[in-house]
C-alpha positions in Angstrom: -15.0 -21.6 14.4 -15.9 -18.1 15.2 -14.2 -15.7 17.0 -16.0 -12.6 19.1 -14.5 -9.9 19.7 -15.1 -7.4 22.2 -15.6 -3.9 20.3 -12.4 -1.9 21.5 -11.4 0.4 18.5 -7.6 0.5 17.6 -7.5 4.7 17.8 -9.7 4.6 20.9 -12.4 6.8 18.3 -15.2 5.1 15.9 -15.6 7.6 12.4 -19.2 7.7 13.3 -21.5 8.1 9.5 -23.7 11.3 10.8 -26.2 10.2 7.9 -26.5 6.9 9.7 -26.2 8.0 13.2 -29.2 9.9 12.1 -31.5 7.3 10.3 -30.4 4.7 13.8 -32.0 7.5 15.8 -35.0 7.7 13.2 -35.8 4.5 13.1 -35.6 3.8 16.6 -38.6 1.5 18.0 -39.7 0.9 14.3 -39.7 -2.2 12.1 -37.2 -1.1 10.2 -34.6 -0.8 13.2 -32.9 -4.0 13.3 -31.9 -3.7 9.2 -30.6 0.1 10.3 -28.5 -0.9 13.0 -26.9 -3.4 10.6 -26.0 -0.7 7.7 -24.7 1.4 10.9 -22.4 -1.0 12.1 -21.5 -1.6 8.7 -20.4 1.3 8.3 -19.2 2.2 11.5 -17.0 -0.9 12.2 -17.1 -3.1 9.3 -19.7 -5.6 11.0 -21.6 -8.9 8.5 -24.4 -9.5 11.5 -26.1 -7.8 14.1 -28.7 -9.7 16.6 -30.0 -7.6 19.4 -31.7 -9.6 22.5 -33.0 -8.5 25.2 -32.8 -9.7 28.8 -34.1 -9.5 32.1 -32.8 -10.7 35.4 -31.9 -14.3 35.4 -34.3 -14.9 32.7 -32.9 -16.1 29.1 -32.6 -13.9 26.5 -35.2 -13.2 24.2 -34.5 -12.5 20.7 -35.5 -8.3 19.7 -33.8 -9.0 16.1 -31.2 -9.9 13.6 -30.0 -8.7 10.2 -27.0 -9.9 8.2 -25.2 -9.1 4.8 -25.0 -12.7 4.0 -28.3 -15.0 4.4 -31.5 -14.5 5.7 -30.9 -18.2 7.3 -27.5 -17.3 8.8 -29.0 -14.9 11.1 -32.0 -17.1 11.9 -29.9 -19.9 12.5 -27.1 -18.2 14.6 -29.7 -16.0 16.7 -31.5 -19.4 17.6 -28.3 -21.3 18.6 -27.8 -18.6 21.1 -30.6 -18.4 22.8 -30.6 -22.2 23.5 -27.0 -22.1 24.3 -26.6 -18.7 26.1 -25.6 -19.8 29.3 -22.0 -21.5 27.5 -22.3 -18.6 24.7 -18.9 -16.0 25.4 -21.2 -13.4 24.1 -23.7 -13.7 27.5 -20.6 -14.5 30.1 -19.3 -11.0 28.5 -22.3 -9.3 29.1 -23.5 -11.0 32.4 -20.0 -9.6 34.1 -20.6 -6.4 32.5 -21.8 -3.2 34.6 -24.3 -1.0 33.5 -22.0 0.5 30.7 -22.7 -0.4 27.0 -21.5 -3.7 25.9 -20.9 -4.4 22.2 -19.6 -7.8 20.1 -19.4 -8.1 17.3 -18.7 -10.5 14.1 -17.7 -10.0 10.3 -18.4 -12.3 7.5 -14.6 -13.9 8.1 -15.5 -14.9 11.1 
């Protein structure tokens, strides 16, 4: 079964890749984004999958993206099961106590 964990980094500090802090900002709003913001938290944090959703009031969430270092199919697959299952899904009670901070999970291949 997987596990989520909330991103808290050990040192309290992320060893942030300028290069692809820089190409995340560059390719912001493009096609390309989603694959981007997988290589930077890759690099950043040591993430296998990335799905960004987007959601609005007490609305579902609707799927922006999702990029993986495994299978085209695993990310398919997992980003659809959430959005059916959201409302039990850890990832969505995290974020629907959150406040208007930033909230990040994230997942490795392991998991």
């Amino acid at each position: 079964m997987s596990s989520i964990q909330a991103f808290a980094p050990a040192a309290g500090t992320v060893d942030v890749p300028a290069d692809a802090l820089a190409a995340l900002v560059r390719d912001a709003g493009a096609p390309r984004f989603i694959e981007t913001l997988l290589a930077f938290c890759r690099q950043s944090i040591g993430a296998d999958f990335v799905s960004v959703f987007a959601r609005a009031g007490a609305g579902g969430p609707r799927l922006v993206g999702t990029a993986t270092t495994t299978g085209p199919d695993n990310t398919r697959r997992a980003a659809e099961g959430y959005m059916q299952h959201y409302a039990s899904d850890v990832n969505f009670a995290l974020m629907a106590r959150a406040d208007d901070r930033t909230y990040m999970t994230y997942q490795t291949a392991a998991d």
